[in-house]
C-alpha positions as CSV (number, residue, x, y, z in Angstrom):
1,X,-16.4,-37.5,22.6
2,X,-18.5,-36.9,25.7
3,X,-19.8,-41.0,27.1
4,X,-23.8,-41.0,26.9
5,X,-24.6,-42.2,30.4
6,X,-26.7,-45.3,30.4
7,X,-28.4,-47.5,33.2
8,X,-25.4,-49.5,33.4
9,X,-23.4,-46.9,34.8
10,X,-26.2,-46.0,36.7
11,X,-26.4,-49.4,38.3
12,X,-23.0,-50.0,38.5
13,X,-22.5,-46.4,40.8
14,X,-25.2,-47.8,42.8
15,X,-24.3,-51.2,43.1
16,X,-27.1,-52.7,42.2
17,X,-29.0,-54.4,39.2
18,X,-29.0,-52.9,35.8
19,X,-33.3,-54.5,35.7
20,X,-33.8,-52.5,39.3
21,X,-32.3,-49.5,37.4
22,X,-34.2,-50.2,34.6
23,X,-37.8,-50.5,36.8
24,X,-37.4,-47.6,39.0
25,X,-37.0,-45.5,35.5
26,X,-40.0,-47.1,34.3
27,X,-41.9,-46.3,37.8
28,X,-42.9,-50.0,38.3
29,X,-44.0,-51.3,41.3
30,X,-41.7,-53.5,43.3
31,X,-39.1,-51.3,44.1
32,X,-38.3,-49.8,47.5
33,X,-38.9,-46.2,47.3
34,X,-35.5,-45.5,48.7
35,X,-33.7,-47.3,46.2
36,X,-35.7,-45.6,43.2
37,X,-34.8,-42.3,44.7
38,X,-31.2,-43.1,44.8
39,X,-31.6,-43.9,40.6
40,X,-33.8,-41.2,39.9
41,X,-31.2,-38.3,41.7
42,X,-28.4,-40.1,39.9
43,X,-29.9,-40.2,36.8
44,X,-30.9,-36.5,37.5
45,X,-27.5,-35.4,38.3
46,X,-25.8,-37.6,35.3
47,X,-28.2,-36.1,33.5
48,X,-29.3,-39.5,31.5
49,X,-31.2,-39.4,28.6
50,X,-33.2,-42.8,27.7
51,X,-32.7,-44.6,24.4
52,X,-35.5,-43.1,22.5
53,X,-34.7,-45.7,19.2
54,X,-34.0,-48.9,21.5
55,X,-37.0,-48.3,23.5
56,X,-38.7,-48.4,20.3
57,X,-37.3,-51.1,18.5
58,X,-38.2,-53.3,21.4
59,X,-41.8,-52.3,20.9
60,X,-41.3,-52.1,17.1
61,X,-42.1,-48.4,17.0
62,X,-40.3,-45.2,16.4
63,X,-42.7,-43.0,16.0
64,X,-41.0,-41.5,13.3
65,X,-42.0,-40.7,9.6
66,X,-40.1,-40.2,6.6
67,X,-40.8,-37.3,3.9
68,X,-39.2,-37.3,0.7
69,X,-39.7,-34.0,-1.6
70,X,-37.7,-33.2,-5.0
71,X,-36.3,-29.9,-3.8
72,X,-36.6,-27.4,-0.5
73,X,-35.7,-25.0,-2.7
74,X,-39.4,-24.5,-4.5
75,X,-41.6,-22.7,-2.3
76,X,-44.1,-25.3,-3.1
77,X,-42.3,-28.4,-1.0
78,X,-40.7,-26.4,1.7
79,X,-44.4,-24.6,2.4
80,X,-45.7,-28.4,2.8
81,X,-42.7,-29.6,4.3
82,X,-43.7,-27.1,7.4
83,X,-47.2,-28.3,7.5
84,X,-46.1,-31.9,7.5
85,X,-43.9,-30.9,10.3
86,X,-45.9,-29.6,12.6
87,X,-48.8,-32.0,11.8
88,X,-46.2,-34.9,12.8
89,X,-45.6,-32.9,15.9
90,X,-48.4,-32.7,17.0
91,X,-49.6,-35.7,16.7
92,X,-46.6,-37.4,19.0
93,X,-44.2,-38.6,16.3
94,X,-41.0,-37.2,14.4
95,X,-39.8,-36.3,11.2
96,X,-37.5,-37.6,9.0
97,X,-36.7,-35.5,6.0
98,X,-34.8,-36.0,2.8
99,X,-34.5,-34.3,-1.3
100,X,-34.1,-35.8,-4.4
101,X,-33.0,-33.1,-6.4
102,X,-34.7,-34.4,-8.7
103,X,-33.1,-37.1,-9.2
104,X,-34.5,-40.9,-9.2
105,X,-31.4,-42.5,-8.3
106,X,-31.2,-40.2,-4.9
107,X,-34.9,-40.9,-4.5
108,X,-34.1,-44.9,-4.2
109,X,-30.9,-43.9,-1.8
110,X,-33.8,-41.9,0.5
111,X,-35.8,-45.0,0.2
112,X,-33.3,-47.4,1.6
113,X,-32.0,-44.6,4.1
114,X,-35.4,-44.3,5.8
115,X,-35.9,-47.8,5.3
116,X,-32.7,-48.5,7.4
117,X,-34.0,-45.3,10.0
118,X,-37.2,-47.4,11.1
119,X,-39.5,-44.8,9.5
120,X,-43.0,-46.5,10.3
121,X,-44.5,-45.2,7.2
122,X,-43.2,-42.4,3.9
123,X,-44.8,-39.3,2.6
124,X,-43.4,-39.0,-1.0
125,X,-43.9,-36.6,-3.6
126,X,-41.5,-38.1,-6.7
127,X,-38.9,-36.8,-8.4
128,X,-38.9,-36.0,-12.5
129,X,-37.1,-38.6,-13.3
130,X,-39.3,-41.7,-11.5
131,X,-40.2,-44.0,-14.3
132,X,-39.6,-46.7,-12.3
133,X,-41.6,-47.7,-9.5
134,X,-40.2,-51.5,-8.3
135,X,-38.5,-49.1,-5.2
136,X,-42.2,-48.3,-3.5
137,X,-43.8,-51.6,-4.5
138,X,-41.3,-53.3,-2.3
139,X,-41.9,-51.1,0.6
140,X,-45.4,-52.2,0.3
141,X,-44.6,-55.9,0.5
142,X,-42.8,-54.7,3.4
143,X,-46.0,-53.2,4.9
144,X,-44.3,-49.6,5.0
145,X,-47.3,-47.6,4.4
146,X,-47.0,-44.5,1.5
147,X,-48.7,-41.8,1.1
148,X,-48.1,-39.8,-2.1
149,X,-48.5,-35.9,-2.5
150,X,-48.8,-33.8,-5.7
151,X,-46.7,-36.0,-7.8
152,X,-48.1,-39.8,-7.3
153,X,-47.7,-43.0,-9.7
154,X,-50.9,-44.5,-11.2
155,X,-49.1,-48.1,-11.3
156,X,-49.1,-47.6,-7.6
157,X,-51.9,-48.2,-5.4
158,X,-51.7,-46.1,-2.5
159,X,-53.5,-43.0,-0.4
160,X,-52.7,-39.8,-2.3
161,X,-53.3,-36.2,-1.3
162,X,-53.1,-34.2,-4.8
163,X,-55.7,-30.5,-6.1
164,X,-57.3,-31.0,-8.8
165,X,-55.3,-29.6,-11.9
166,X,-57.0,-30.6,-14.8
167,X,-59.9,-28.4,-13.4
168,X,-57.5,-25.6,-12.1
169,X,-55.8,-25.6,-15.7
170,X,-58.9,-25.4,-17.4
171,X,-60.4,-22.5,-15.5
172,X,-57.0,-20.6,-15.5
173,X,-57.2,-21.0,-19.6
174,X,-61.1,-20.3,-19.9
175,X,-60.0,-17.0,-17.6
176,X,-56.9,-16.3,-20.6
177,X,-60.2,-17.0,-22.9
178,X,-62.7,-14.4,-21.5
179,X,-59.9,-11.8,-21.6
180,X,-59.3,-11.7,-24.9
181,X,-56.5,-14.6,-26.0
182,X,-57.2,-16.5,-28.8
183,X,-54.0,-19.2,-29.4
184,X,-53.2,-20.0,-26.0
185,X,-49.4,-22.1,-25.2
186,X,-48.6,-24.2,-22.6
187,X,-45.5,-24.6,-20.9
188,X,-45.6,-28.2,-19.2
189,X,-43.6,-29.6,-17.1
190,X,-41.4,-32.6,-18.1
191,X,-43.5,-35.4,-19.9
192,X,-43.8,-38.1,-17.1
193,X,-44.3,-35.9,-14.3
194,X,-47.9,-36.3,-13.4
195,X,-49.2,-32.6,-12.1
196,X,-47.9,-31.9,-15.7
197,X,-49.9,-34.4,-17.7
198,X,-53.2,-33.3,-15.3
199,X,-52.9,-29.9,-16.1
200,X,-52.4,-30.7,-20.0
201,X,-56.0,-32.2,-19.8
202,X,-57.6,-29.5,-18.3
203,X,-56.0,-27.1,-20.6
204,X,-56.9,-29.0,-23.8
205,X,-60.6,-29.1,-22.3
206,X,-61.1,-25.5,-22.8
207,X,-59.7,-25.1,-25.1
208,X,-62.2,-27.6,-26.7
209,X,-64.9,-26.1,-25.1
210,X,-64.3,-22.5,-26.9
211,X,-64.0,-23.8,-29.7
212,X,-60.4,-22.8,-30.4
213,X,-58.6,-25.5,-32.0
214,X,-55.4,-27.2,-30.7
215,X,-52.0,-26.6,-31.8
216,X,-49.5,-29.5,-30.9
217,X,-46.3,-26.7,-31.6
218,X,-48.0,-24.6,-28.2
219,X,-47.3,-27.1,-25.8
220,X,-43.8,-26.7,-24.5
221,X,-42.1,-28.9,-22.1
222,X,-39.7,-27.5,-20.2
223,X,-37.1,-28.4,-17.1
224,X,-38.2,-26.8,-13.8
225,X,-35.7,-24.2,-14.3
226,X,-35.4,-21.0,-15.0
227,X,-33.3,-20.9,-18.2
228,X,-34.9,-23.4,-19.8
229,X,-38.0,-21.5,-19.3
230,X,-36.4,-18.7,-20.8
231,X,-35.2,-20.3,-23.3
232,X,-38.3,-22.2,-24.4
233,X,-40.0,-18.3,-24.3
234,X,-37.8,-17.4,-26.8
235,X,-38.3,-20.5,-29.1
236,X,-42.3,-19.6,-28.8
237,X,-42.0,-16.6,-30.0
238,X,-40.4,-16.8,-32.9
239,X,-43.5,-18.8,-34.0
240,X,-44.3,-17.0,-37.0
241,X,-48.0,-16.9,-35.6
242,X,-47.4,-16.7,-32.0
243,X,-49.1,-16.8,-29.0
244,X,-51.1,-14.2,-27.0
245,X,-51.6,-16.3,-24.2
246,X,-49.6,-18.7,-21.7
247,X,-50.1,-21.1,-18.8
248,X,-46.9,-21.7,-17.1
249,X,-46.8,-24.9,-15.2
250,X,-45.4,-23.2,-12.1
251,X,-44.3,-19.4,-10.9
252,X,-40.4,-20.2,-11.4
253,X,-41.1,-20.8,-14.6
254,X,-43.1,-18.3,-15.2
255,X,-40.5,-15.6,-13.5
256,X,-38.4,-17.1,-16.9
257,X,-41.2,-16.2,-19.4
258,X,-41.5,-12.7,-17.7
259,X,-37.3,-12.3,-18.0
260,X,-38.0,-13.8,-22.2
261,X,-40.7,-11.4,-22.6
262,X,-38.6,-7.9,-21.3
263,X,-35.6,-9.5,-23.6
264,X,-37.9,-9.7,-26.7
265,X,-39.9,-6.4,-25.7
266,X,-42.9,-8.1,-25.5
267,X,-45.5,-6.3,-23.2
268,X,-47.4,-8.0,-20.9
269,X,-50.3,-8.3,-20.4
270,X,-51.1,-6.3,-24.0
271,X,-49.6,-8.7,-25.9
272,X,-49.3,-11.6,-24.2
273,X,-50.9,-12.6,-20.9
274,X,-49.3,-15.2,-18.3
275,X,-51.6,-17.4,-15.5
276,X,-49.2,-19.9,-13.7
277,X,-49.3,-21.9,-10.5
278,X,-48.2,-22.0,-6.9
279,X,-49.5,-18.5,-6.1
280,X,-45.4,-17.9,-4.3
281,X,-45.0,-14.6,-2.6
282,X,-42.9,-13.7,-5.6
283,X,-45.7,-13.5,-7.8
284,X,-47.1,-10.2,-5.8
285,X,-43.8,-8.6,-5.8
286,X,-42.4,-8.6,-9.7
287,X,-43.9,-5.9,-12.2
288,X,-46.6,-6.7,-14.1
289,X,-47.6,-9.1,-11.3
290,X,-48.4,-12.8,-12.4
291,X,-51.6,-14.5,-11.9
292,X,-51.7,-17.5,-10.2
293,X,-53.4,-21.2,-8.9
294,X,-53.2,-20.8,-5.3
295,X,-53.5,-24.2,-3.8
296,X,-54.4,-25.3,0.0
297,X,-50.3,-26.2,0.9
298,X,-51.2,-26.5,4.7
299,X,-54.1,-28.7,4.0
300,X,-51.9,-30.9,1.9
301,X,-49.2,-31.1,4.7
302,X,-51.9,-32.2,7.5
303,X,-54.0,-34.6,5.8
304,X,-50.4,-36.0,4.3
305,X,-49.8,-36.9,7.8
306,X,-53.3,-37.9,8.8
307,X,-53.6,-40.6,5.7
308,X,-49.9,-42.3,6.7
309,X,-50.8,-41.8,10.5
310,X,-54.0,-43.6,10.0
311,X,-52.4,-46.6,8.1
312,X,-50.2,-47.1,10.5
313,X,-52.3,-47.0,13.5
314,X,-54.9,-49.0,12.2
315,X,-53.1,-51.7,10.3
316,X,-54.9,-54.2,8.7
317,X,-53.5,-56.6,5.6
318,X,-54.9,-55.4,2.7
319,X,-55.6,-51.4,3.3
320,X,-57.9,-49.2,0.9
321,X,-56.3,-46.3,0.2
322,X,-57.5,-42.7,0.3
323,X,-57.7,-40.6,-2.0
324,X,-58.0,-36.3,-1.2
325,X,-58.6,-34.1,-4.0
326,X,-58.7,-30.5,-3.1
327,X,-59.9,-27.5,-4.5
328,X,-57.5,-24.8,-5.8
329,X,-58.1,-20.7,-6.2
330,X,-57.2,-18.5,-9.1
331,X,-55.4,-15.4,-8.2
332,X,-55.9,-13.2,-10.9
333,X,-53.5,-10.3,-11.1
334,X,-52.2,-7.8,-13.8
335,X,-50.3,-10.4,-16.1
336,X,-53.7,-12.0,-17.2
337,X,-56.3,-9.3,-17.1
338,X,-57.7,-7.2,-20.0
339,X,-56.6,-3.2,-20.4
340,X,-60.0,-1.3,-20.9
């Protein structure tokens, strides 16, 4: 393994103090300018590279934050993953980033992980299995500031960046509405996730609001994959008074409804129409194409960033946090829209 050069080999090729070293790196005064030259061509030539982290530590920053997503795989977390990136970037500090797969007991190892890294503050969006919350209360006692994105915790009170979904949900089921569906499903995400529960609000609200009464047996929850979404399809369907309408809780999903609907010769949008969320590039692509909730992901990467950068520049002991709610767009396409 190749020895990183530090000023203690400098100093000791030079024959001189490790703190003379140490000042002519720094470009502080006292120094004769011949001496400094000689460190500055050795350290040129060695080609030394300064502790970053020490450096850091000794001023008790790292200018580093942490990010923790449930899975790079959805194109909704590796979009904002990007923006978070390059909003970090450019705002002088690195990025830290690390998965749950979903699961809550990986979340907690990512906590203490980016605990143990120095992260000066954690952009989180939680995993489907958080019940649990002890793990980001005690980063608050620490004075780690969090800021949560599209899946938060109302136990925990912290600056959030999240769209509006009970309003998205209601528009994209008062949209179903106006073209024609009359008993309208839902296929929810897993009960405690948050984004789900939302969207079941805004979903029951127009419903309300049309008049159409609700049925408990249309409101699915399903595992964000796509063979349970598939397989809850099929279970709809054999309803003996079955749906001719269904928001899907996100596009991957709804790719599974779409593959359930070609197995049970089901046309779409004729005899059932589909509006999901995400608005993914994939949604554009398969035949009929799917409506979708297109929501701001770039604007939910940089103020991420901006709400944790703000904490943690600008400490004081008892922070209010911020909340952002932004506003979402439906896409409409061919899987939603009346045939004249």
């Amino acid at each position: 393994m190749r020895h990183q050069v530090t000023i203690k080999d400098i100093a000791k090729q030079l024959g001189v103090s490790v703190a003379t070293v140490s000042r002519a790196l720094r470009d502080l005064p006292d120094i004769h300018p011949d001496t400094k030259k000689l460190v500055l061509d050795l350290a040129k030539e060695l080609d030394y590279q300064p502790n970053v982290l020490a450096t850091s530590l000794v001023k008790s920053k790292t200018k580093t934050l942490g990010l923790i997503v449930p899975d790079l795989g959805y194109y909704f977390f590796s979009t904002v993953v990007k923006a978070v990136e390059d909003a970090a970037i450019a705002a002088g500090y690195s990025l830290l980033i690390a998965q749950t797969q979903e699961s809550f007991e990986r979340e907690l190892t990512n906590i203490q992980n980016l605990s143990r890294s120095q992260v000066e503050g954690i952009i989180i969006s939680l995993s489907r299995e958080t019940v649990n919350f002890e793990h980001l209360t005690r980063l608050q006692r620490r004075g780690i500031p969090l800021v949560f994105f599209d899946r938060d915790s109302e136990e925990i009170d912290a600056s959030k960046v999240m769209v509006d979904n009970e309003q998205s949900a209601y528009e994209a089921v008062k949209h179903l509405i106006e073209n024609g569906c009359k008993r309208i499903a839902f296929l929810a995400g897993p009960k405690n996730v948050s984004v789900s529960n939302q969207r079941r609000l805004g979903y029951s609200r127009a419903l309300q609001e049309a008049g159409i009464e609700a049925d408990p047996s249309l409101i699915i929850h399903s595992d964000y994959f796509q063979d349970s979404a598939i397989a809850k399809t099929h279970q709809l369907m054999k309803e003996p008074n079955r749906p001719d309408g269904i928001l899907v809780v996100s596009d991957r999903l709804a790719i599974g409804v779409l593959i359930a609907l070609r197995e049970l010769n089901i046309s779409i949008p004729e005899e059932v129409k589909i509006v999901s969320f995400n608005n993914e590039p994939i949604c554009s692509l398969v035949s009929p194409t799917i409506s979708s909730i297109a929501q701001p992901l770039e604007e939910i990467g940089r103020l991420s960033v901006e709400l944790l950068i703000e904490q943690i520049e600008h400490k004081t002991d008892n922070p209010v946090p911020r909340v952002e709610v932004l506003k979402t767009k439906l896409i409409v396409r061919e899987s939603s829209v009346r045939k004249k």
